[in-house]
N, CA, C and O atoms as a GROMACS GRO file, in nm:
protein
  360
    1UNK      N    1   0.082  -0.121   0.000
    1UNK     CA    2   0.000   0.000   0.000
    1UNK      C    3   0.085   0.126   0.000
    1UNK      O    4   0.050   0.233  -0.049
    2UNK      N    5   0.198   0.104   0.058
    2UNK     CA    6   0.322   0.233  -0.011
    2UNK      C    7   0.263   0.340  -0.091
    2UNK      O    8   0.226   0.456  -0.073
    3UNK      N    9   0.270   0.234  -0.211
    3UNK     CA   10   0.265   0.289  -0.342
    3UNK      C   11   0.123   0.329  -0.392
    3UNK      O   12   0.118   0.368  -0.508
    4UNK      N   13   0.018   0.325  -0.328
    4UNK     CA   14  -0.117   0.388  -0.312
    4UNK      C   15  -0.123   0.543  -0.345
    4UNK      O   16  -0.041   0.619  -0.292
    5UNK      N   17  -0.202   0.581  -0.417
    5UNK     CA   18  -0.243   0.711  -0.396
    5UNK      C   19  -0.278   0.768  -0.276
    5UNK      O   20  -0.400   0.761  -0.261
    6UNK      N   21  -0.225   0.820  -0.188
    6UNK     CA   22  -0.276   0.913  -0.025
    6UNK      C   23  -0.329   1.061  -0.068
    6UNK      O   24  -0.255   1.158  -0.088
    7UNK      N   25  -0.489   1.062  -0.080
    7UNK     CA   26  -0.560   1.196  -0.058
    7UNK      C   27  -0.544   1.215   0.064
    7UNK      O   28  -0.585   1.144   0.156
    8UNK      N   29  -0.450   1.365   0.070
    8UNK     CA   30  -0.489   1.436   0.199
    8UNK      C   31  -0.644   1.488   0.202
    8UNK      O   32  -0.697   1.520   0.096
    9UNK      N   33  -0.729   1.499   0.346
    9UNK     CA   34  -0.874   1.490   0.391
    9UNK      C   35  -0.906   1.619   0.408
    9UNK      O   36  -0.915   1.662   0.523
   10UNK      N   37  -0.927   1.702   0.298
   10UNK     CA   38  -0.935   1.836   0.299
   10UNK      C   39  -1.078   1.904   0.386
   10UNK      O   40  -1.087   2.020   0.426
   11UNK      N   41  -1.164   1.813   0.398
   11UNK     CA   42  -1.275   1.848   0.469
   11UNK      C   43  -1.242   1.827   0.643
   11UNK      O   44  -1.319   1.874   0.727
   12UNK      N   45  -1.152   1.772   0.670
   12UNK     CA   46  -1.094   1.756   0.796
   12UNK      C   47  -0.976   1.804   0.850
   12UNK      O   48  -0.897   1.736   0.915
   13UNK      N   49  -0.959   1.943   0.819
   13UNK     CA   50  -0.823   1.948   0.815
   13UNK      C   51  -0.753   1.962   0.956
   13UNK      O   52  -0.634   1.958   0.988
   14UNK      N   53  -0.903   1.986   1.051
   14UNK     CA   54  -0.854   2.023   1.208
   14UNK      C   55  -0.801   1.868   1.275
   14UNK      O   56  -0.745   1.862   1.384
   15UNK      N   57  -0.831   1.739   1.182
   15UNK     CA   58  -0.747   1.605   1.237
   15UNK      C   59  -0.696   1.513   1.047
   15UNK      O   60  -0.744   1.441   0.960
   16UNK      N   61  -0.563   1.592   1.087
   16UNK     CA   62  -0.482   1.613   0.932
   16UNK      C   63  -0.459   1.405   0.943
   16UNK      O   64  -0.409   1.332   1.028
   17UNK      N   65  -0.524   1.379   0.811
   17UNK     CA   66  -0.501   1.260   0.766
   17UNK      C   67  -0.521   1.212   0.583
   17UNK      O   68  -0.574   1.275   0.492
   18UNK      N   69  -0.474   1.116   0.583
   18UNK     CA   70  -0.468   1.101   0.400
   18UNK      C   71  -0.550   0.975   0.393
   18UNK      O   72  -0.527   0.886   0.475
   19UNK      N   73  -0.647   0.960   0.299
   19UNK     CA   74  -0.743   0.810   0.242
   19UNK      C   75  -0.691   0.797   0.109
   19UNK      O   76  -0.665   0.887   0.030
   20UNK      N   77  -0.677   0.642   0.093
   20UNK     CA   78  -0.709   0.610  -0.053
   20UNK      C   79  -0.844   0.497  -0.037
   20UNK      O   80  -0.868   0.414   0.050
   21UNK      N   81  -0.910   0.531  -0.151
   21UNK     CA   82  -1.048   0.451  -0.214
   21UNK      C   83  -1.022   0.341  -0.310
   21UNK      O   84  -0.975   0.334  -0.424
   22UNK      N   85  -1.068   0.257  -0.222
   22UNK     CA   86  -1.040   0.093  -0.324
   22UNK      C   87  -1.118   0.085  -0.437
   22UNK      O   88  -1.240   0.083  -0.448
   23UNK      N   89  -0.973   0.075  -0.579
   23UNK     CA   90  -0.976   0.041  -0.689
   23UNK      C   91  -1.031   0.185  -0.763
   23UNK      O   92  -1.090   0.184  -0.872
   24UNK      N   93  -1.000   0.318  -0.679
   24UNK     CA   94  -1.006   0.415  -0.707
   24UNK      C   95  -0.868   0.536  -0.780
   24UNK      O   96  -0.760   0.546  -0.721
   25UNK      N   97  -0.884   0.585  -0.857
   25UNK     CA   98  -0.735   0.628  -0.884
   25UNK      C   99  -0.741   0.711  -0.756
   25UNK      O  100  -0.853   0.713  -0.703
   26UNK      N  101  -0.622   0.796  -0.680
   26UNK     CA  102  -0.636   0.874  -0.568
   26UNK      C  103  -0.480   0.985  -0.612
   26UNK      O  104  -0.377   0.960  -0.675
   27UNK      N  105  -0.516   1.070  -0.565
   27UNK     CA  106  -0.429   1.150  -0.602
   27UNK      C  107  -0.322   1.144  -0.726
   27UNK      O  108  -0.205   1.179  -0.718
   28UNK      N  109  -0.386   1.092  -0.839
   28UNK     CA  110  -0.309   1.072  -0.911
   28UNK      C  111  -0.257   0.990  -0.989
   28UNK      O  112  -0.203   1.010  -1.098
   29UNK      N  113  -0.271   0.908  -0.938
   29UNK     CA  114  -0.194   0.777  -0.899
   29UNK      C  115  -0.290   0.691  -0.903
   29UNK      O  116  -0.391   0.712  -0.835
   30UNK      N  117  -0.278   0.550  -1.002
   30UNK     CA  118  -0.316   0.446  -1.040
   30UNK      C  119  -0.372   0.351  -0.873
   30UNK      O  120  -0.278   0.318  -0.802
   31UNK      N  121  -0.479   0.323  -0.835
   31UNK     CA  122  -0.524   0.222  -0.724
   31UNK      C  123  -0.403   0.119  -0.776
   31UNK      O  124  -0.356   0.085  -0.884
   32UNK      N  125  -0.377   0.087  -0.609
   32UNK     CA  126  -0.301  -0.091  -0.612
   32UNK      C  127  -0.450  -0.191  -0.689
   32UNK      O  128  -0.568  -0.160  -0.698
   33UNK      N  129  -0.389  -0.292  -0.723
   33UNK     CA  130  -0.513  -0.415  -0.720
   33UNK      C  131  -0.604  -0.437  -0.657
   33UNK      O  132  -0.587  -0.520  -0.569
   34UNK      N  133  -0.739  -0.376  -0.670
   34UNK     CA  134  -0.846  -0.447  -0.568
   34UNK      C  135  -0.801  -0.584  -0.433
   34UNK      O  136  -0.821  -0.557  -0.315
   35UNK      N  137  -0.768  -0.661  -0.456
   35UNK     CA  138  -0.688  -0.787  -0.369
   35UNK      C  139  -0.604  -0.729  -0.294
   35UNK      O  140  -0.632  -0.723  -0.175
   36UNK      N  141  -0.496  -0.677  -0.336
   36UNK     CA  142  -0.403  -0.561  -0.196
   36UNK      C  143  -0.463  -0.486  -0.127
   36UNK      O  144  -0.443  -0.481  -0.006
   37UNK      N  145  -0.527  -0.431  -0.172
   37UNK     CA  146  -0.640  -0.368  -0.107
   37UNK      C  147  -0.698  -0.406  -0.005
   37UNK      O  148  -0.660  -0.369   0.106
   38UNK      N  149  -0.810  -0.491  -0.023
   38UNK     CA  150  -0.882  -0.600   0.053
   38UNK      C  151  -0.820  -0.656   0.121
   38UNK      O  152  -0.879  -0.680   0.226
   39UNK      N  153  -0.662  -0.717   0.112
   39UNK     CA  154  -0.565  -0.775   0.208
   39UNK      C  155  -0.519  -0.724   0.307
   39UNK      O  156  -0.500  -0.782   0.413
   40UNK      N  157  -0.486  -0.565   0.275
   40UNK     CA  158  -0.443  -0.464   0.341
   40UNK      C  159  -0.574  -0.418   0.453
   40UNK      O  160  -0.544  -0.370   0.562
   41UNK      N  161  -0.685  -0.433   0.421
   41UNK     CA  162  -0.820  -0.348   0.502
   41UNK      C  163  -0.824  -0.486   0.582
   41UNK      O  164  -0.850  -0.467   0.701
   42UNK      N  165  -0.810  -0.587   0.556
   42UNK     CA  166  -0.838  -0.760   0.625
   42UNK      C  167  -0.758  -0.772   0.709
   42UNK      O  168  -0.792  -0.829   0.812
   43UNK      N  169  -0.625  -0.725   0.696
   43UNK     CA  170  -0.508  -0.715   0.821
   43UNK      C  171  -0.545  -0.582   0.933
   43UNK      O  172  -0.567  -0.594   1.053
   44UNK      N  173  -0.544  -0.504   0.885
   44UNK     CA  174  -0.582  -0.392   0.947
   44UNK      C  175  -0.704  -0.438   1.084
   44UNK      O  176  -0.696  -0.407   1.203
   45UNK      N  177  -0.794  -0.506   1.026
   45UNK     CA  178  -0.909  -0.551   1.142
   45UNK      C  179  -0.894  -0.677   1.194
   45UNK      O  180  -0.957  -0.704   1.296
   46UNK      N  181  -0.831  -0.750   1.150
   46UNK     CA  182  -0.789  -0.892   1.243
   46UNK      C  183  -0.650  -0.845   1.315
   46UNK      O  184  -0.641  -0.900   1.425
   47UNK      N  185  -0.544  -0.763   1.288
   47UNK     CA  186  -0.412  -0.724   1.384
   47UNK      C  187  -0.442  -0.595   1.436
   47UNK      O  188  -0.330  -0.568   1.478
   48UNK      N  189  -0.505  -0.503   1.462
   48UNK     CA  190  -0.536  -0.412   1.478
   48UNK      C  191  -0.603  -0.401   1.653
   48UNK      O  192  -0.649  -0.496   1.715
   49UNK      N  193  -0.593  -0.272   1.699
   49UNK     CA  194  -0.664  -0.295   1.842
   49UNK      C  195  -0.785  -0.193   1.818
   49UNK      O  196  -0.800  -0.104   1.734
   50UNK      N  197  -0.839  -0.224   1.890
   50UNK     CA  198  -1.003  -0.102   1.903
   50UNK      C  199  -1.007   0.034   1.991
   50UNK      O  200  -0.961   0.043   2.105
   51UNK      N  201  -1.054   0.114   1.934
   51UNK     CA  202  -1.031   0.256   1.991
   51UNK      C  203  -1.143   0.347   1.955
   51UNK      O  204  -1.183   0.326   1.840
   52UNK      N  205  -1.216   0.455   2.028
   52UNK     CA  206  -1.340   0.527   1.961
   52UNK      C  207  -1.288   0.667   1.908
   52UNK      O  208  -1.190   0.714   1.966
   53UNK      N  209  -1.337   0.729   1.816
   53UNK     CA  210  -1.345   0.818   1.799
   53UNK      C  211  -1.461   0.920   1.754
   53UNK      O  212  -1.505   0.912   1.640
   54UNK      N  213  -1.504   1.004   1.834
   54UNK     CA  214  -1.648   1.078   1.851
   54UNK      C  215  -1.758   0.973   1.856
   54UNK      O  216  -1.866   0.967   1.797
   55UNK      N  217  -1.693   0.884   1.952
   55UNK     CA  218  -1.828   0.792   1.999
   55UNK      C  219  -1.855   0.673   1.937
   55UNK      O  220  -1.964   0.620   1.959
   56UNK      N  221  -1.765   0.615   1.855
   56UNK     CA  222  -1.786   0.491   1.753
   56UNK      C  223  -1.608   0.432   1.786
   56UNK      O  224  -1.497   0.474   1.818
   57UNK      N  225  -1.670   0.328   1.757
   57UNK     CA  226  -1.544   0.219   1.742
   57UNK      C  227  -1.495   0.211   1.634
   57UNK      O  228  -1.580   0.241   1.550
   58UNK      N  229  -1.358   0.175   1.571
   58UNK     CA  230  -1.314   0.143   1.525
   58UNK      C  231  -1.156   0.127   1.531
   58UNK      O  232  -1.081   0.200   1.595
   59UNK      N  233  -1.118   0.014   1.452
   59UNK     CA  234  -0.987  -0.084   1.449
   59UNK      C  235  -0.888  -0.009   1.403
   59UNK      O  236  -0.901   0.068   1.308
   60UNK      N  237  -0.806  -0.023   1.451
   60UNK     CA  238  -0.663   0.067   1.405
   60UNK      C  239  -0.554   0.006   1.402
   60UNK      O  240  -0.541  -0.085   1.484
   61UNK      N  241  -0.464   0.030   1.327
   61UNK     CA  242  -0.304  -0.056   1.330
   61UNK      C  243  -0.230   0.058   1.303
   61UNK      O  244  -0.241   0.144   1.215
   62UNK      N  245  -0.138   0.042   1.412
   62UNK     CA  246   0.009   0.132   1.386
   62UNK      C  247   0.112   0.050   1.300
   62UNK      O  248   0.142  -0.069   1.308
   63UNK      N  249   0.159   0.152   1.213
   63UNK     CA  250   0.256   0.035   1.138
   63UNK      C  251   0.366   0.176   1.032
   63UNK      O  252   0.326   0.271   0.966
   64UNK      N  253   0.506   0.128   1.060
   64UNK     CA  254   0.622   0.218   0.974
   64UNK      C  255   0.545   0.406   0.999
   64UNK      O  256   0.537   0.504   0.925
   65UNK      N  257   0.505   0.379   1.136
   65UNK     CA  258   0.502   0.591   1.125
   65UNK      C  259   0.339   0.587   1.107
   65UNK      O  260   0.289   0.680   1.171
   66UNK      N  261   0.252   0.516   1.046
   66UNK     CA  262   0.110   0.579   1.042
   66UNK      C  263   0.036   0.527   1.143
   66UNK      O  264   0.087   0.445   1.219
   67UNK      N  265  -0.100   0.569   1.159
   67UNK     CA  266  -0.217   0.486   1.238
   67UNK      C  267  -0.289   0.493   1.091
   67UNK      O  268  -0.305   0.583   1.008
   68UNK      N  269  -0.340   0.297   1.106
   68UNK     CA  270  -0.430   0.313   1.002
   68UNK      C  271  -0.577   0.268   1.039
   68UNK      O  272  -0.599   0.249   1.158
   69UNK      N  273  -0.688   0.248   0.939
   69UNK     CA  274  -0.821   0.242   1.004
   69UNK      C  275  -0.902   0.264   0.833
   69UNK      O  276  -0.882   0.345   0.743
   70UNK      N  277  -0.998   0.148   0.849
   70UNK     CA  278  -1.120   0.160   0.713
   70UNK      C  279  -1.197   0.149   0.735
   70UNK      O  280  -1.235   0.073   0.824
   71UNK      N  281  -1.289   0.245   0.643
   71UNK     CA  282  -1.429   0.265   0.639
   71UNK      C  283  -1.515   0.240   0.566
   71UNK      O  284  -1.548   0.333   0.492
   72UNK      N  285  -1.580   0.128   0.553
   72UNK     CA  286  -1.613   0.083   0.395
   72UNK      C  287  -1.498   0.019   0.276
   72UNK      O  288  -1.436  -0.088   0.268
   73UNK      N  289  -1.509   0.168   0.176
   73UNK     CA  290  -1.387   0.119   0.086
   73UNK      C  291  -1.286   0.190   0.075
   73UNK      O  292  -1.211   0.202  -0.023
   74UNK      N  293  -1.281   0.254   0.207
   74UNK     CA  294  -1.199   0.368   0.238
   74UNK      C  295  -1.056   0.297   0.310
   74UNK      O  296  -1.087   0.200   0.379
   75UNK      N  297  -0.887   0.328   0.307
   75UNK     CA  298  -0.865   0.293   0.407
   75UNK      C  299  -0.743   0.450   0.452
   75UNK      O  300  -0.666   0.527   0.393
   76UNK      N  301  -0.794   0.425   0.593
   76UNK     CA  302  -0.688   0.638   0.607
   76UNK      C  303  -0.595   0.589   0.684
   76UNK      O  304  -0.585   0.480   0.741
   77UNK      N  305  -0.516   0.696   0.678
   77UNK     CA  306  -0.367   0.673   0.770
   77UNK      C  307  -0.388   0.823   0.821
   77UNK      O  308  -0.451   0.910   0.762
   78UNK      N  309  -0.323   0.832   0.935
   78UNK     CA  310  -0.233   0.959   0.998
   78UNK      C  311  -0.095   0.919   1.056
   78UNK      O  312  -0.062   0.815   1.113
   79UNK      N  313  -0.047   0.991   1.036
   79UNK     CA  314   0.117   0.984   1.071
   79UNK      C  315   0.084   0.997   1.218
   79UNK      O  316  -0.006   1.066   1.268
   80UNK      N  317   0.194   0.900   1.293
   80UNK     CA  318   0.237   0.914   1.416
   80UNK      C  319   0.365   0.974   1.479
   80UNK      O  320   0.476   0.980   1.426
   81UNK      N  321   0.333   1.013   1.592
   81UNK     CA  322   0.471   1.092   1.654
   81UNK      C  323   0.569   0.957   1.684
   81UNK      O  324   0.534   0.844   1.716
   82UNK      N  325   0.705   1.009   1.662
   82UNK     CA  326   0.806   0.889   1.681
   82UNK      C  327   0.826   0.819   1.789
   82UNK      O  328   0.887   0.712   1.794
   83UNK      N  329   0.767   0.887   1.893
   83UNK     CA  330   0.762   0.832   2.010
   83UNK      C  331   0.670   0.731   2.042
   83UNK      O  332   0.693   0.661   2.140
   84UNK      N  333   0.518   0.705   1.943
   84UNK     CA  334   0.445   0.645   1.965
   84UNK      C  335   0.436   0.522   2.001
   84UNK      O  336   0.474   0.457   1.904
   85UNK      N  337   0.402   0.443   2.096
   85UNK     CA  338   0.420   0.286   2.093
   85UNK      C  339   0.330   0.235   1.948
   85UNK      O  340   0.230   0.289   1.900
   86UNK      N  341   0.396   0.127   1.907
   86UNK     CA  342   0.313   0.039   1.794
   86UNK      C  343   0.228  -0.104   1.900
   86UNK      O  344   0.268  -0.217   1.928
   87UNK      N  345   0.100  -0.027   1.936
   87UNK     CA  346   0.019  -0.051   1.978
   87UNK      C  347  -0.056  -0.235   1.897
   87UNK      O  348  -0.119  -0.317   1.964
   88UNK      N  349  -0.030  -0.247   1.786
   88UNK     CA  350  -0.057  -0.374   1.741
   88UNK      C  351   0.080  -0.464   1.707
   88UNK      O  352   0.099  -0.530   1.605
   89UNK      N  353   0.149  -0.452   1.792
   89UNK     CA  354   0.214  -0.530   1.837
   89UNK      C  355   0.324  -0.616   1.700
   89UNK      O  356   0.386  -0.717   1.735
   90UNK      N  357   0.336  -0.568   1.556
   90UNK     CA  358   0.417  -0.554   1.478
   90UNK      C  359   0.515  -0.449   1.512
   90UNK      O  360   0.608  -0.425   1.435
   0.00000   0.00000   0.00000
């Protein structure tokens, strides 16, 4: 997923994060394979720990600097501070 298109979330800019949309071009840039995709959103919620934000749950994985998390066919990252523990345990 590297190599993914990352839209920065211009409607959110007060909690700065980037989505790419499965099998969507995204910034530019050609979607990975539907299947990386899906592999990538499938790891994310089976290695991932649970956390709310504005009142809802959802799964998150820290991994190389981001927090990640999907929504549908969405999947977003925000960069983490270096200090952060990697909370899913990769």
């Amino acid at each position: 997923m590297a190599t993914a298109g990352w839209q920065f979330a211009t409607t959110m800019p007060e909690i700065p994060h980037e989505y790419t949309v499965r099998g969507k071009r995204t910034a530019g840039i050609e979607p990975p394979p539907v299947e990386m995709h899906d592999a990538f959103a499938a790891h994310i919620r089976e290695h991932g720990y649970e956390g709310t934000f504005y009142g809802r749950m959802y799964v998150y994985l820290q991994l190389d600097g981001f927090k990640y998390w999907v929504l549908g066919d969405v999947i977003n990252r925000e960069r983490i501070s270096d200090g952060a523990a990697n909370a899913s345990g990769l």
